[in-house]
C-alpha positions in Angstrom: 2.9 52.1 -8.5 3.0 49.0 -6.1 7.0 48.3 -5.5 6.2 44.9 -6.2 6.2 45.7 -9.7 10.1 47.8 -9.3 12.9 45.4 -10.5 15.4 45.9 -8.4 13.9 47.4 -5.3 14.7 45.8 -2.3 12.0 46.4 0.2 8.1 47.1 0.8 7.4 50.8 1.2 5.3 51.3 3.9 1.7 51.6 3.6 0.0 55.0 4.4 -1.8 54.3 7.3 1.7 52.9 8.8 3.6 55.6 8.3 4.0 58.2 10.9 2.5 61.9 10.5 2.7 63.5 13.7 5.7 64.6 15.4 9.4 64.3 13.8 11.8 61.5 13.3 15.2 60.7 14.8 16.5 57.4 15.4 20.0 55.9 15.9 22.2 56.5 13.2 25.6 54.5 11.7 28.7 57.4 11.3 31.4 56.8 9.1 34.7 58.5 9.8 36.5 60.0 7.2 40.2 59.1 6.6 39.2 55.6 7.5 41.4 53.4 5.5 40.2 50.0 7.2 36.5 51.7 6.7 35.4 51.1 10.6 32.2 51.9 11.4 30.6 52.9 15.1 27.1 53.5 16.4 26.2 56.5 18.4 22.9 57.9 19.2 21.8 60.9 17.5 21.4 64.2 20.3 21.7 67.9 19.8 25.2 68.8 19.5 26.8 72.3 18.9 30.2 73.5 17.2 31.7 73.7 20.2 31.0 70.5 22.1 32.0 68.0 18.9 34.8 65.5 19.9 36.5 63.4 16.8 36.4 59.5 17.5 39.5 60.1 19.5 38.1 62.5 21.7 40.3 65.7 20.8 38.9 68.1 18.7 41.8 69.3 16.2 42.8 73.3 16.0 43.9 73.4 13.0 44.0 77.0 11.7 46.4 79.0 14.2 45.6 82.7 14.5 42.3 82.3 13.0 39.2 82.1 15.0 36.2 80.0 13.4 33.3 78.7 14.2 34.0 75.3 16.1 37.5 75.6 14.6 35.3 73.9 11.5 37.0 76.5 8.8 35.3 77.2 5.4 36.0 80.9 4.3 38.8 79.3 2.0 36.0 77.6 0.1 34.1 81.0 -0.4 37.2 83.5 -0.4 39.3 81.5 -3.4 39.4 83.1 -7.0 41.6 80.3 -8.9 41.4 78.7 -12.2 42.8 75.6 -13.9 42.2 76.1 -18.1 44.7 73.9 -18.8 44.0 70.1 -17.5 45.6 68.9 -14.6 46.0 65.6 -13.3 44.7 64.4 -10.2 46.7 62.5 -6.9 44.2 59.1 -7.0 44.2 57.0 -3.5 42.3 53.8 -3.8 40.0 53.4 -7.2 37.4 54.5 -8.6 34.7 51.5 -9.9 34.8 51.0 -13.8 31.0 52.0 -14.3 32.0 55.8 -13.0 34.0 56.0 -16.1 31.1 54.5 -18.5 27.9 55.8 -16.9 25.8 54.4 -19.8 22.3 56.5 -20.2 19.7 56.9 -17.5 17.0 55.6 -20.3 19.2 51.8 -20.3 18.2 52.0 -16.5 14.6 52.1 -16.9 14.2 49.2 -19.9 16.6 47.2 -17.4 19.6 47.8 -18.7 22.2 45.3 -20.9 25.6 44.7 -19.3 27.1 45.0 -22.5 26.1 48.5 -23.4 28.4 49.8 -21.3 31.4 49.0 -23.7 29.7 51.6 -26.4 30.3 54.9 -23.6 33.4 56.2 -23.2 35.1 58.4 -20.4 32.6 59.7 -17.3 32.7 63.1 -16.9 31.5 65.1 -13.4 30.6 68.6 -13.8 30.6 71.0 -10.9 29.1 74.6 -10.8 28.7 77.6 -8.7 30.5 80.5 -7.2 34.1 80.7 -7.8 34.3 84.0 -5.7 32.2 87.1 -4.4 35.2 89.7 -5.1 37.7 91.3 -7.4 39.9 93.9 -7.0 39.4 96.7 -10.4 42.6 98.4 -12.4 42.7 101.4 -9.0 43.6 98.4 -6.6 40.3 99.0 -5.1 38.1 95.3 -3.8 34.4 95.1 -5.5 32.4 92.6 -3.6 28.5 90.7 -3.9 26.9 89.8 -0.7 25.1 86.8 -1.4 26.5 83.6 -1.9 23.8 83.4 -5.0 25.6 86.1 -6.6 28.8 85.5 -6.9 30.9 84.8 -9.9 29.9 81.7 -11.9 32.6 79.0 -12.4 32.6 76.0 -13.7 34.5 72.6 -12.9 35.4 69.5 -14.9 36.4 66.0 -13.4 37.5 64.0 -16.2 37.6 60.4 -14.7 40.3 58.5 -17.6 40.2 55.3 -15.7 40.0 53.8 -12.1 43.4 55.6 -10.8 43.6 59.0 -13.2 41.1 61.9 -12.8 42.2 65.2 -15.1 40.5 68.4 -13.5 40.0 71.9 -15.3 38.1 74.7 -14.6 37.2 78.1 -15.5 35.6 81.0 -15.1 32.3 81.5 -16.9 32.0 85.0 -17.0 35.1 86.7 -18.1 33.6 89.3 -19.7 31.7 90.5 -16.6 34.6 89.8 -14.4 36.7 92.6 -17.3 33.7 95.1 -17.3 34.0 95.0 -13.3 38.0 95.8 -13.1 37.4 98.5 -15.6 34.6 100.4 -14.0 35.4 99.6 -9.9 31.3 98.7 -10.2 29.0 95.9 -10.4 27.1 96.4 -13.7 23.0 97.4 -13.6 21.1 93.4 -13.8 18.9 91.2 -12.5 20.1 89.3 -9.4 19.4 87.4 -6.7 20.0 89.5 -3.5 22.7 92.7 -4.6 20.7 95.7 -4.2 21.9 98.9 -6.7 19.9 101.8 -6.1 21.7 104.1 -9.0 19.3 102.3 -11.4 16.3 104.3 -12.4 13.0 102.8 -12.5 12.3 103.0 -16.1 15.7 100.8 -16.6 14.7 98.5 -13.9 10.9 97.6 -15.8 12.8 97.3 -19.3 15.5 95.0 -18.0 13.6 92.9 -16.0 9.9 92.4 -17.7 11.2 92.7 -21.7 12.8 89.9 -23.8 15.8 89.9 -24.9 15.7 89.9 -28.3 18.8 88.9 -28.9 18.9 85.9 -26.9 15.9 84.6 -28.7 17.5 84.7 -32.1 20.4 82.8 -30.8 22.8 86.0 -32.2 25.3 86.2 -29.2 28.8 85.9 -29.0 31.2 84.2 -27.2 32.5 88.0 -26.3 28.6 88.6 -25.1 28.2 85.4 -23.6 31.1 85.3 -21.3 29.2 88.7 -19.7 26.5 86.6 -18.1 26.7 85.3 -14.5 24.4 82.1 -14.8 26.1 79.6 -12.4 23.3 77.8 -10.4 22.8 74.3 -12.5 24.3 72.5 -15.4 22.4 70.7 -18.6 23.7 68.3 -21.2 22.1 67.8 -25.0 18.8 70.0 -23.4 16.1 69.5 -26.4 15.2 72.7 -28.5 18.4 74.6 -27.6 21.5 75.6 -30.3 24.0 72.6 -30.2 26.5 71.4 -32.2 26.2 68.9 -35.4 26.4 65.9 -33.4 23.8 67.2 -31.0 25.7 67.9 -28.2 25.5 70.7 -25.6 26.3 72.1 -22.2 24.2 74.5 -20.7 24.6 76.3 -17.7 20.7 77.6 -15.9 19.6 79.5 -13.1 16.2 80.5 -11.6 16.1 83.3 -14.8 15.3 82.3 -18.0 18.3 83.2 -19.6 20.9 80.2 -20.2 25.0 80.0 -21.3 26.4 77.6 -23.4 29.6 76.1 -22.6 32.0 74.3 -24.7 31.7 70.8 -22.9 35.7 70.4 -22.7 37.4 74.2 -22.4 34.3 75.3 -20.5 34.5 78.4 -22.6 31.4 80.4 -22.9 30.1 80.2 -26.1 26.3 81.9 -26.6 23.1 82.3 -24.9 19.6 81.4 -25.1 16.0 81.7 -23.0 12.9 80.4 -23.1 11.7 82.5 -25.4 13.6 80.2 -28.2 11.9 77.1 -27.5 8.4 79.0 -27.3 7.1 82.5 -28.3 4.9 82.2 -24.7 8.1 81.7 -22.4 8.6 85.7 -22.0 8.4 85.7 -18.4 11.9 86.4 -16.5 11.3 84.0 -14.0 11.9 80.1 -13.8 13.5 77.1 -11.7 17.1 76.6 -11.9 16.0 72.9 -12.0 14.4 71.7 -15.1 12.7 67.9 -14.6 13.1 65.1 -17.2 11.4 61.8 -18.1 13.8 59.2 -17.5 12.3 57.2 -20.6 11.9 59.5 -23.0 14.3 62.3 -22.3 11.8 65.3 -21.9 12.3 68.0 -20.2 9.9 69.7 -18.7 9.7 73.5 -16.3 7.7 76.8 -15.9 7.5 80.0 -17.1 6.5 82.8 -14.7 5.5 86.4 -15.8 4.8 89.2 -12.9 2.9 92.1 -13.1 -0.6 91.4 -12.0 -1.8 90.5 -8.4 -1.5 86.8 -9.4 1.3 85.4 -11.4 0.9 83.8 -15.2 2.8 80.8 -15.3 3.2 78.3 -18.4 4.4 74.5 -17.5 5.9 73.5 -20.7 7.3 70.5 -22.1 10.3 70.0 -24.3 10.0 66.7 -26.6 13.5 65.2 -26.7 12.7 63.6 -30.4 11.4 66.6 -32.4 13.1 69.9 -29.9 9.4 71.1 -30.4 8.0 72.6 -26.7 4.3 72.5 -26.0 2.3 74.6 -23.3 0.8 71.8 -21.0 -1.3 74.3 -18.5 -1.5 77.7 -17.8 -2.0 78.8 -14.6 -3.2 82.4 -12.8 -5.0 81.7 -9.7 -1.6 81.6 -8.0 0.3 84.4 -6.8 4.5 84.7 -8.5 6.6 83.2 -6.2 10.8 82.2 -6.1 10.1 78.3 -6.9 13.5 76.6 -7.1 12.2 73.4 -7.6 9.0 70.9 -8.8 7.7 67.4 -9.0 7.8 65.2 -11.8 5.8 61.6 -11.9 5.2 58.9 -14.6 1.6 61.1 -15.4 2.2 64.7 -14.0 3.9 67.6 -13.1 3.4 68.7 -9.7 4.2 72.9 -8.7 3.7 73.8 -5.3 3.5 77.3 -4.8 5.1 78.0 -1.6 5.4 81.3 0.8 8.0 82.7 -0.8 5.4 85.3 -3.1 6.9 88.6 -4.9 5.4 91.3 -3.2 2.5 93.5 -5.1 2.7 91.3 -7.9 6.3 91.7 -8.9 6.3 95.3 -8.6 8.9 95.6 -5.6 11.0 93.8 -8.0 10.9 97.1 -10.1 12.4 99.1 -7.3 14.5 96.7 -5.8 16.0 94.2 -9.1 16.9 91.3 -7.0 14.7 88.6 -5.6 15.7 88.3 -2.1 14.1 92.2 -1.4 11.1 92.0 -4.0 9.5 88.6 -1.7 6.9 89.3 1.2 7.8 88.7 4.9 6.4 85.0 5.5 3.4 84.9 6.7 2.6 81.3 8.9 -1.0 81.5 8.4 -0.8 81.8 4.5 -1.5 78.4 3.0 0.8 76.6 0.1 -0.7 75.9 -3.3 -0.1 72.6 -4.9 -0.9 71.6 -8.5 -1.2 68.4 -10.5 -0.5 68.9 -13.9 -1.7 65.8 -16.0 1.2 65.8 -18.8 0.1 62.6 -20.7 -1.6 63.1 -24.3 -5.2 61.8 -23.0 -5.6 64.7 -20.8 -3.8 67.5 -20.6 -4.2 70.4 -18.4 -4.3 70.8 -14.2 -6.4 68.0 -13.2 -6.5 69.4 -9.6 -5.3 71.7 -7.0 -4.3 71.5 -3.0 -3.4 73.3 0.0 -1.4 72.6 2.6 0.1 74.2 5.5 2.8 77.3 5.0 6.7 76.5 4.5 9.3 77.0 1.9 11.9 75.0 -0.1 14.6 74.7 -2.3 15.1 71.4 -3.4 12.2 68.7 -4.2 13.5 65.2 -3.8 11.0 62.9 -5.7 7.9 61.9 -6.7 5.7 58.9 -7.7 2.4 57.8 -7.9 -0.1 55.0 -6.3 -3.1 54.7 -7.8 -4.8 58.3 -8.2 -2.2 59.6 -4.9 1.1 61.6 -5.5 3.5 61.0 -3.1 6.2 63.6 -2.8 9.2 63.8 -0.7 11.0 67.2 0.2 13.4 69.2 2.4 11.5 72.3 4.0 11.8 75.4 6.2 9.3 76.5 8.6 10.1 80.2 6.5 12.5 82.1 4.3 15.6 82.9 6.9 17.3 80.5 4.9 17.3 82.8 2.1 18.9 85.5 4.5 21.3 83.2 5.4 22.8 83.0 2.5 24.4 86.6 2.6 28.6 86.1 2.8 29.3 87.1 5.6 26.7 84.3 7.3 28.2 81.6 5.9 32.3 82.1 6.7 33.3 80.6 9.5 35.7 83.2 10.8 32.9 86.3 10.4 31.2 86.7 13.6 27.6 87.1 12.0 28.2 83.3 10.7 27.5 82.4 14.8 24.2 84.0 14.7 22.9 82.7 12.0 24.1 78.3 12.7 20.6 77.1 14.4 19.1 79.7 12.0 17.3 78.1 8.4 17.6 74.3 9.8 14.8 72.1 7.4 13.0 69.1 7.6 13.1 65.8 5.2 9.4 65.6 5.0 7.0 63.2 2.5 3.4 64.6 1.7 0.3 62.8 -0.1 -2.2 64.3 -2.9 -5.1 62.6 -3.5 -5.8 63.8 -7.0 -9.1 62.1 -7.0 -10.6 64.9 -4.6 -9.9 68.4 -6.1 -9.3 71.1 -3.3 -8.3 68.5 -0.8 -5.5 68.9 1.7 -2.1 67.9 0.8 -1.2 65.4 4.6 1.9 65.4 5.4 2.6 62.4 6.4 6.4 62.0 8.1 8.8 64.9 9.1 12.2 63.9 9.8 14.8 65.3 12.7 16.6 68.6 11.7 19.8 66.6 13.0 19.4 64.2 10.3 17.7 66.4 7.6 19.8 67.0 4.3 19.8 69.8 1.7 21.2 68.9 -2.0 19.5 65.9 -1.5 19.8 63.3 -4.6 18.5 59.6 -5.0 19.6 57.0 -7.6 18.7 58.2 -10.9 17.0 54.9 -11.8 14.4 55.6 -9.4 13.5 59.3 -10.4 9.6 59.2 -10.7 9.6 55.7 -8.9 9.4 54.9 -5.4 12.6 55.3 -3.7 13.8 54.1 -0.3 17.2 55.8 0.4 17.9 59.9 0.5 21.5 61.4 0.4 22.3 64.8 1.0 24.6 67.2 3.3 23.8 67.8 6.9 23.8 70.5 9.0 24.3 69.7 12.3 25.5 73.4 13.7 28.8 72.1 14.0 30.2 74.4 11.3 28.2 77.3 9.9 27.6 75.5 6.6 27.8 71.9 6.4 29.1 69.2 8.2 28.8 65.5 6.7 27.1 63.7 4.5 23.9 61.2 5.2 22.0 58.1 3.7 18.1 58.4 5.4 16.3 54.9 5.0 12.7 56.2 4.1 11.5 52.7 5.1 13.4 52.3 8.5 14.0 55.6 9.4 17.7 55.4 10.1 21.0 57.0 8.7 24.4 57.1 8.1 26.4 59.5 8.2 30.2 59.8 6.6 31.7 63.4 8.6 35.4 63.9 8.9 36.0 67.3 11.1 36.6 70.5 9.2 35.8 68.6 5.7 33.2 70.5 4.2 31.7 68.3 1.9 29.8 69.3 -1.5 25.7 67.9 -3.1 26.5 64.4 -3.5 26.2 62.6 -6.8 24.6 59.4 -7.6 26.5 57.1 -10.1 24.2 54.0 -10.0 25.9 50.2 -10.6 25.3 48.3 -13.8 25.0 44.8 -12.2 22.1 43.0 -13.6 21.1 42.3 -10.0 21.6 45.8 -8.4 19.9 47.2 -5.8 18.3 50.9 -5.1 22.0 51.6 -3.0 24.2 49.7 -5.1 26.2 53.0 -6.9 28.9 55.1 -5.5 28.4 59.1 -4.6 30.8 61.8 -6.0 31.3 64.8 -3.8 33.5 67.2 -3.7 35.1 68.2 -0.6 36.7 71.0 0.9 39.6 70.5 3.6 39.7 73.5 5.2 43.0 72.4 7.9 45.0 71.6 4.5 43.4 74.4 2.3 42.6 71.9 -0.5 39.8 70.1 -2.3 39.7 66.4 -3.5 36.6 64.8 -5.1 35.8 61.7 -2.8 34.1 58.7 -3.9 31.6 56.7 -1.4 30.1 53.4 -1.3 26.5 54.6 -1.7 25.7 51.3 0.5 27.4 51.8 3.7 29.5 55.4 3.0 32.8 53.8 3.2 35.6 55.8 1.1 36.3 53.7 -2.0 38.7 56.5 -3.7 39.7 60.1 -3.7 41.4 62.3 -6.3 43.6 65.0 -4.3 43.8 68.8 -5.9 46.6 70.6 -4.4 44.3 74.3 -4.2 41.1 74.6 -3.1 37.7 74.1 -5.2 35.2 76.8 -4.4 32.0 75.7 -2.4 29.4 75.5 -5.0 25.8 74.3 -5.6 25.0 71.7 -8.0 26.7 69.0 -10.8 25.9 66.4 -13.2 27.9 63.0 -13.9 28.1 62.4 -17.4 29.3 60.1 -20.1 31.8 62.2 -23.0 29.1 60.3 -25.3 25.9 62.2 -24.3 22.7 60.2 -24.5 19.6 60.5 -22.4 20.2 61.7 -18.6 17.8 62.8 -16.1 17.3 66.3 -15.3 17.3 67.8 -12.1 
């Protein structure tokens, strides 16, 4: 779609043949300290930088954890160590305040038939919803410590940011699996399941096949309890009102995925666990184990759309399905087992298609290693460089169903696909990716806290690039070009656009950097797709958390007019506040002050109390 025909977006993307596909992209960038009252702004050039050589705007670097030796005195192992919960609502310390429309935050489908100012009167109180790990540890009834080692496998939790009004933010939180966290102090061991990356070799084989490659029955007849739910870790991604699952009489839900099939209910308020569900109950063909954590929706109509992958053969079987918002019914859009099973985190969604790429990140013997091993991280082949990735273009409109075509392209891995659009017969598709699966590895605790020594090996390690790639659908087995790469130094992961422009060609990227100078992240950027510049908001030792996009209401509103919600971690003060950014130039507008510390997490989802339509991803 030309942009000439986008209300509201303010500038020409660039044409193919003047866009850049060789080599990568850094330019100057504009950095925005934090803590900035007066919001001043300098330039600097972008250059490789290390933990130990970063200066603040002053030129002293702060030590601000005595005793305690981290990682370019950047510290984060409070975010991964803390085990704390808040059931009962607190309220917030509010500097500055937050913009009326990041209470209202009318639905995404108002957006895309060009919204009515008035509307926003109808939606009450905004809601943000963070998830992830609350903790890796607990300590059983004999005093003794039972620990995970990946990051991806720690204890759900889930967070609540109840914005009231401009200066009064209630926050509560809870665990999400009390029931596992019980059966844990009671036995001193990690019970026999799937995960991602914790390796238990008392299972026997025969227990390993049933759990992982039969369906739960009872999750497909929806007969779980809140006792039974609260047993499941699933703490990845977060869904409100998904189509074709159990809610309540008004139609409301909160649902809590992960790259399983298996999903936990959640009272939308207490956070309590209240059932399960899988795939399996929106179609009697979803009975693989495997999907993506992020589910894709239209951003007119509300459907949601994902995969279904079943192992067990050389090549995998997967089903893209799509859920209709107005009837709940789910049809099978295209089957597909010429690819082999791989962990796919992530996938493109257009105005016509989906798009799965199949990248090197394949199950091993067809899924069998999963048998032995019960965790993704062991069961997936060494990458192999030379192997190429598999793209499809699923066409998901009623004319013509099916995959239309199928690419190649050159070997990498991902988690998080960006967006996608369409001119003419071409699918243009921007994402983050990794020249191989390290990242993965990287993952593992004890890489990621700043006071472990291991964390230092693995900084420069599992470092992406923001890159864009073109299909030409017309021209079946064609090669998927890549057509810009951008600077690891100004590369994000989590990376979100303005909801109004999911499926639609978008100009600005935000996301958390990773610029070695902590062994996690260390600021937040805006990439200009169009100019190939940045900004950056960093403030040392602030660990900042995926940035959300509340778009503006104006009538005459621009791609970056919005504000982004993050949650950051101040690892000096060993506390959290959720900050609020001007999305235009990353200038603080607000903050809301916790006086404990929020666990580092993964992903979350703004909200209005009211539901309606919201885009998936």
């Amino acid at each position: 779609m030309p942009s000439s025909a986008l209300p509201h977006f303010d500038g020409k993307l660039q044409s193919r043949n003047s866009m850049p596909n060789a080599g990568t992209i850094g330019r100057d960038v504009t950095v925005v300290p934090g803590l900035s009252r007066r919001f001043s702004m300098f330039s600097t050039k972008v250059r490789s930088t290390t933990a130990t050589s970063f200066a603040t705007a002053s030129g002293k670097r702060p030590e601000c954890i005595a005793g305690k030796d981290h990682y370019g005195d950047w510290p984060n192992s409070e975010g991964l160590e803390v085990f704390h919960e808040e059931r009962t609502p607190i309220e917030l310390k509010v500097t500055g305040e937050i913009p009326e429309y990041a209470l209202y935050s009318p639905p995404i489908l108002l957006c895309h038939s060009w919204r009515k100012p008035e509307v926003l009167t109808k939606f009450p109180r905004g809601v943000l919803y963070r998830i992830g790990p609350g903790g890796y540890r607990v300590t059983d009834n004999r005093g003794t410590q039972v620990a995970v080692s990946h990051w991806f496998d720690a204890f759900a939790q889930t967070h609540r940011f109840n914005i009231v009004s401009p200066t009064k933010v209630l926050y509560n939180s809870r665990f999400t699996c009390d029931g596992l966290l019980n059966q844990v102090r009671e036995t001193g061991r990690l019970p026999s399941g799937y995960s991602f990356a914790q390796r238990d070799p008392c299972q026997s084989f025969f227990r390993k096949f049933m759990a992982t490659f039969t369906p739960r029955v009872d999750l497909v007849s929806g007969s779980t309890t809140t006792a039974s739910a609260s047993k499941a870790n699933v703490g990845v991604t977060i869904s409100t009102n998904f189509p074709g699952l159990p809610a309540d009489a008004e139609g409301k839900s909160l649902y809590t995925k992960t790259d399983a099939t298996s999903m936990q209910s959640l009272d939308p308020e207490t956070l309590e666990p209240i059932g399960l569900a899988n795939q399996a109950v929106l179609h009697p063909k979803l009975t693989g184990p495997l999907s993506s954590a992020h589910s894709r929706s239209d951003p007119l109509t509300g459907d949601v759309f994902n995969y279904n992958l079943t192992l067990g053969s050389k090549n995998g079987l997967y089903h893209i399905f799509q859920v209709i918002k107005a009837t709940g019914k789910t049809e099978i859009l295209a089957t597909i087992t010429d690819a082999p099973g791989a962990y796919i985190h992530s996938f493109f969604l257009t105005p016509r298609y989906v798009v799965l790429c199949v990248w090197g990140a394949y199950y091993a013997h067809g899924g069998l290693k999963m048998l032995y091993h019960k965790n993704i991280l062991d069961a997936i082949e060494p990458f192999n460089p030379t192997e190429k990735n598999r793209w499809y273009v699923i066409d998901r409109t009623d004319a013509r169903r099916g995959v239309i075509s199928s690419h190649t392209s050159d070997g990498f891995f991902a988690f998080h696909s960006v967006n996608a659009w369409e001119e003419g017969d071409d699918v243009v598709a921007e994402i983050p990716i990794y020249k191989d699966t390290d990242i993965l590895k990287k993952f593992y605790i004890n890489h990621l806290k700043s006071d472990e020594k291991s964390a230092r090996k693995w900084v420069e390690k599992g470092r992406g690039n923001l890159t864009r790639w073109r299909i030409k659908t017309s021209v079946n087995n064609s090669e998927a070009v890549k057509e810009f790469e951008v600077a690891k130094d100004l590369t994000m992961e989590l990376p979100t656009i303005n909801p109004q422009f999911v499926t639609l060609p978008h100009r600005y990227t935000y996301g958390l950097l990773n610029r070695c100078r902590s062994t996690l992240i260390d600021g937040i950027v805006k990439y200009d797709t169009q100019t190939h510049t940045a900004k950056i908001w960093e403030e040392h030792a602030h660990t900042p958390g995926e940035c959300i996009f509340v778009p503006s209401p104006k009538p005459d509103a621009v791609e970056d007019d919005g504000v982004l919600l993050s949650v950051v971690l101040d690892g000096c003060a060993k506390k959290s506040y959720l900050l609020v950014l001007d999305a235009r130039d990353l200038t603080e507008i607000a903050r809301a002050e916790l006086d404990t510390i929020v666990a580092l997490g993964f992903h979350g989802k703004h909200v209005a109390r009211s539901g309606g339509t919201s885009v998936e991803v």
